[in-house]
C-alpha positions in Angstrom: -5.9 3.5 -20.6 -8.8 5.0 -22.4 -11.8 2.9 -21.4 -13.2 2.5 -17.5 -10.8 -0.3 -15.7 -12.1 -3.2 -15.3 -11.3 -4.5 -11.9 -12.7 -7.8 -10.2 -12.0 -9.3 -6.6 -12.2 -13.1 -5.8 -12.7 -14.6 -2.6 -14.5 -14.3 0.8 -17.5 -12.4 1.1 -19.4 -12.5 4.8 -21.2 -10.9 7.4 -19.4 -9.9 10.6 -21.5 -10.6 13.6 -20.4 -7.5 16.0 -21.8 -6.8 19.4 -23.6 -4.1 18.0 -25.5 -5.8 15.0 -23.9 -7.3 11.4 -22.1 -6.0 9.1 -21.1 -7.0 5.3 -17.4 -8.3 5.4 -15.0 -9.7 3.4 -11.9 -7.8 1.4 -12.9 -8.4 -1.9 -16.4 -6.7 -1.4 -15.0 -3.8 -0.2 -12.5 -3.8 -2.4 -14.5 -3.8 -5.6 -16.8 -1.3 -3.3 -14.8 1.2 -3.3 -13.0 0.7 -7.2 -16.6 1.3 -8.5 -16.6 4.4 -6.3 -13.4 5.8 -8.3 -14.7 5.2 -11.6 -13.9 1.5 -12.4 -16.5 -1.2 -13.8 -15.8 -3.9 -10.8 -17.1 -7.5 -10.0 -17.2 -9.4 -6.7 -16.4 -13.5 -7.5 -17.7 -15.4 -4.1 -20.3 -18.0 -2.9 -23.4 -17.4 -0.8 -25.4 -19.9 1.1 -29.0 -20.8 0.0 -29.8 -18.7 3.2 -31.3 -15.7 4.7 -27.8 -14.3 5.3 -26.9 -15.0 1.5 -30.1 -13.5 0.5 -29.5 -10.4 2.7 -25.8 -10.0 0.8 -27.4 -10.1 -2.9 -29.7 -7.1 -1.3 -26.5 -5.3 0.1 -24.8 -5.5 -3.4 -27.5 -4.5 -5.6 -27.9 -1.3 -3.3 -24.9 -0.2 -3.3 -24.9 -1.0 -7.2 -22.1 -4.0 -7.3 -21.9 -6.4 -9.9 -21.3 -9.5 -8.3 -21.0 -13.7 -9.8 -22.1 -15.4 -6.6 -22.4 -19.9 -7.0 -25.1 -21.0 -4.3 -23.3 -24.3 -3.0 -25.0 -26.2 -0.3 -23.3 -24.3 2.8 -24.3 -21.7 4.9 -23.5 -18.2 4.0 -19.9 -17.0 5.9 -20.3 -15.4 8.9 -17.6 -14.5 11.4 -17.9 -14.1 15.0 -16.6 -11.0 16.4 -16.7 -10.4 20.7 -14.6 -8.0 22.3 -12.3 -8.5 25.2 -11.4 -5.8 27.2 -12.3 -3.9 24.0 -10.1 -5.9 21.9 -12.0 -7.5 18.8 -11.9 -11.0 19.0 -12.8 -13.1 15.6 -13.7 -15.9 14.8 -13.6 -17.1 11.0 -16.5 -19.8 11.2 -15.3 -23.0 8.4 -16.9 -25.1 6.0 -19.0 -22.2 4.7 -20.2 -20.6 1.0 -17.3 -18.7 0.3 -14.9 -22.0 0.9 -17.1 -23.0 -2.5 -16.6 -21.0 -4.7 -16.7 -22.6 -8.4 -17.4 -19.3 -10.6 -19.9 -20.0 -13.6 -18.8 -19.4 -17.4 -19.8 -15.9 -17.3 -17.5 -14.2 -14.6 -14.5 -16.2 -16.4 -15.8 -14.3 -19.6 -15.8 -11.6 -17.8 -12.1 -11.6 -16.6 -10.8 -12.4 -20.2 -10.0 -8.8 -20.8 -10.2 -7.1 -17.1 -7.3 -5.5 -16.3 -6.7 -6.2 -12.9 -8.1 -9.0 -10.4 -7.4 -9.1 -6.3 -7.3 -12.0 -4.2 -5.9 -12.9 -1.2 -4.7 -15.8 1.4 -7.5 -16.4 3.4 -10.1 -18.0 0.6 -7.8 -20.3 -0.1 -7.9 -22.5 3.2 -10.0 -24.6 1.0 -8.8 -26.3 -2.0 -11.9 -25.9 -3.7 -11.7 -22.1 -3.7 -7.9 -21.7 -3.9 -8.5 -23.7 -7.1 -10.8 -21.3 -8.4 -8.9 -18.6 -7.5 -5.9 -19.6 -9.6 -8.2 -20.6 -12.4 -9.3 -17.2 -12.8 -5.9 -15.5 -12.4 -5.3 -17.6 -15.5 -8.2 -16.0 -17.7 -6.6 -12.7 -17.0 -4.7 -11.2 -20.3 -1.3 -11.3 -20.0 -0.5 -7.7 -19.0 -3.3 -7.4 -16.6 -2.9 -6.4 -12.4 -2.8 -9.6 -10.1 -3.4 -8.2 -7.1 -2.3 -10.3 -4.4 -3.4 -8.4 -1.2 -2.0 -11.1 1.7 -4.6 -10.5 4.5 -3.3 -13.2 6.9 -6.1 -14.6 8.7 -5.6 -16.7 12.1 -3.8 -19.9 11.0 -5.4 -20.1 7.9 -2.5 -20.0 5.8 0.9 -21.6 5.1 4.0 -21.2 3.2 3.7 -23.1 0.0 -0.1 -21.3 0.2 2.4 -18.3 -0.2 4.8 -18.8 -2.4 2.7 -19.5 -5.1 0.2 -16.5 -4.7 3.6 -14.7 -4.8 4.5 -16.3 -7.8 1.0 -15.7 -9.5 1.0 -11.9 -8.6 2.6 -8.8 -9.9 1.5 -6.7 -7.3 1.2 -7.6 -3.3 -0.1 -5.4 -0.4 0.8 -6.1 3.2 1.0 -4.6 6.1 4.0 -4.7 9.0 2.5 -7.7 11.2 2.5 -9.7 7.4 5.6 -8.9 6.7 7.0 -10.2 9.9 5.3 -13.2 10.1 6.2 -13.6 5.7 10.2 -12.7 6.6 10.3 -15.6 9.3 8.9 -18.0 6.8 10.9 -17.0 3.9 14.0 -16.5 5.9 13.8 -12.6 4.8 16.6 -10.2 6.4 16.6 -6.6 7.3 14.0 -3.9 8.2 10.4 -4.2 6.8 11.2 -2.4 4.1 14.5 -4.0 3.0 12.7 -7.5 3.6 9.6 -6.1 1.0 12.4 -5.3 -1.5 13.4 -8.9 -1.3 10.1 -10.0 -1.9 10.1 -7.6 -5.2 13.8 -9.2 -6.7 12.4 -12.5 -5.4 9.1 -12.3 -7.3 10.0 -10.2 -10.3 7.0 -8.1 -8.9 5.7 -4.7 -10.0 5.2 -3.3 -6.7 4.7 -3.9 -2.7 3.0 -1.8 -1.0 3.5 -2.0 2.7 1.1 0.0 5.3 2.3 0.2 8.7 -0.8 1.4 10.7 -0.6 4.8 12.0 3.2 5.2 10.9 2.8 5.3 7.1 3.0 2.9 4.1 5.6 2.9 1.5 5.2 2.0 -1.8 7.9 0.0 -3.8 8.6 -0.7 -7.2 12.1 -2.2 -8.6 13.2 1.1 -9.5 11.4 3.7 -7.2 10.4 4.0 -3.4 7.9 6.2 -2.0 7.2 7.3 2.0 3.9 8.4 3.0 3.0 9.2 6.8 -1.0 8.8 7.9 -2.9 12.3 8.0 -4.5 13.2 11.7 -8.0 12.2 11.2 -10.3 11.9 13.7 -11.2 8.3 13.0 -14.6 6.5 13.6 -12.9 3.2 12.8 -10.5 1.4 10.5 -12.4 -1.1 9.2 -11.9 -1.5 5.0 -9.6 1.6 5.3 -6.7 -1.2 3.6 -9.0 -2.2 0.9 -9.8 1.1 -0.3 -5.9 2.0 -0.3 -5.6 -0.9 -2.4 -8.6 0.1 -4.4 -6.9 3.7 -5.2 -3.5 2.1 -5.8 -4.8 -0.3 -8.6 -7.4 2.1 -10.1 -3.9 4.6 -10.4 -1.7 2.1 -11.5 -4.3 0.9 -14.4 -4.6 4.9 -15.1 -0.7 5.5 -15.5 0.0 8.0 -12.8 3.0 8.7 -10.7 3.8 6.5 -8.1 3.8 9.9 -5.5 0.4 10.9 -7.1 -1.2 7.2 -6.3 0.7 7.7 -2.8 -0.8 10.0 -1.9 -4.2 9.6 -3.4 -4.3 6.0 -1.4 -3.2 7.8 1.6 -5.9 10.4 1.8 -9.3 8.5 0.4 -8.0 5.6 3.1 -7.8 8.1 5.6 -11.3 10.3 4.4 -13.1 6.4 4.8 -11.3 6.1 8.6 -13.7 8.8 9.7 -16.8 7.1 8.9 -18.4 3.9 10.5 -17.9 0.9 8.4 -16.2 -0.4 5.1 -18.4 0.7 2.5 -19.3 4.7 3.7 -21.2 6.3 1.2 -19.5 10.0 1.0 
């Protein structure tokens, strides 16, 4: 590839209402966060609220320099309610809001006519409005481009038809070992994690699955190649958007042609660096 990649993320984009203040959520915002970061040209395709909140998320992109197509529909801005108990985060993914909205204008489907990679996951499409837009811009994609299907399952905001086809529209999936449990149940998948990712890959004719397993490691896997990689000690300030910058470094690599151990362990070390700062989108 000898221009920048151009790299866009679909779907939710939010403010988490913590104990301790808010905070910009969402995967595809952090996602095309931290793909700017590594050199890509990015854009951020969600809906916003004709609200304070949604004004406050326009301010948050333009500072941190993200190009974003936002449709204002006549709902409030997503927020999600986050209390802890006995420590534990508790969410709660509040419905009926912008992001379950989203119709993108002409321009960001102009846009993604020669981007070369777009990531989306399950959880903006629990409404049919947005899952429709979704799959309408995986379709303005050329034909050799990334679909990034990054499964982020969500409380019950998913099923397995909802599945199958973002499956069946990707060429690339990220999950992590909770996902892949609850995916191998539905699909009647056999074997160890692993084994049941590689099933997913035959299943799918997919390029890759890449499969992070918390503090034990991620693997990637490709139809021909596998690679290990266990978590650095870090001394980590928290985890949040750590998974959406792996995926951020995986694609950016991918689009730039290196070798799977070389993306490996890229993705392994800038998730890890962004573990030891507060928040998903640290500025080092």
């Amino acid at each position: 590839m000898n221009h920048m990649p151009k790299i866009a993320g679909i779907g939710e984009v939010l403010w988490d209402l913590l104990p301790g203040g808010k905070m910009l959520g969402g995967a595809p915002a952090n996602f095309c966060y931290h793909a700017g970061r590594l050199g890509a040209e990015t854009a951020l395709i969600s809906a916003i609220g004709h609200d304070e909140y949604g004004q406050e998320i326009v301010e948050l992109l333009n500072s941190k320099g993200l190009r974003y197509f936002l449709n204002h529909p006549n709902y409030p801005t997503g927020t999600v309610s986050v209390r802890l108990k006995e420590g534990i985060p508790e969410y709660t993914i509040h419905r009926d809001v912008a992001w379950d909205h989203i119709k993108p204008a002409t321009e960001a489907f102009d846009w993604l006519t020669d981007a070369d990679a777009l990531c989306f996951g399950s959880l903006a499409q629990r409404s049919a409005v947005s899952a429709l837009a979704i799959h309408q811009a995986l379709e303005m994609l050329p034909a050799d481009a990334l679909k990034v299907f990054d499964v982020n399952l969500r409380q019950n905001f998913f099923d397995k038809q909802l599945l199958h086809q973002s499956f069946s529209k990707a060429n690339v999936v990220k999950l992590n070992d909770e996902e892949i449990e609850v995916i191998g149940q539905l699909f009647d998948l056999k074997g160890t994690h692993k084994e049941k990712c590689i099933q997913l890959i035959n299943h799918y004719q997919l390029r890759m699955v890449a499969l992070t397993l918390g503090s034990k490691g991620s693997w990637l896997l490709t139809p021909d190649k596998q690679s290990f990689m266990p978590v650095p000690k870090v001394k980590v300030a928290d985890t949040v958007g750590a998974g959406d910058s792996f995926t951020a470094v995986l694609v950016t690599g991918l689009l730039m042609k290196k070798d799977l151990q070389q993306i490996h362990s890229e993705a392994t070390e800038y998730a890890a660096k962004v573990c030891t700062h507060k928040g998903a989108m640290p500025e080092f």
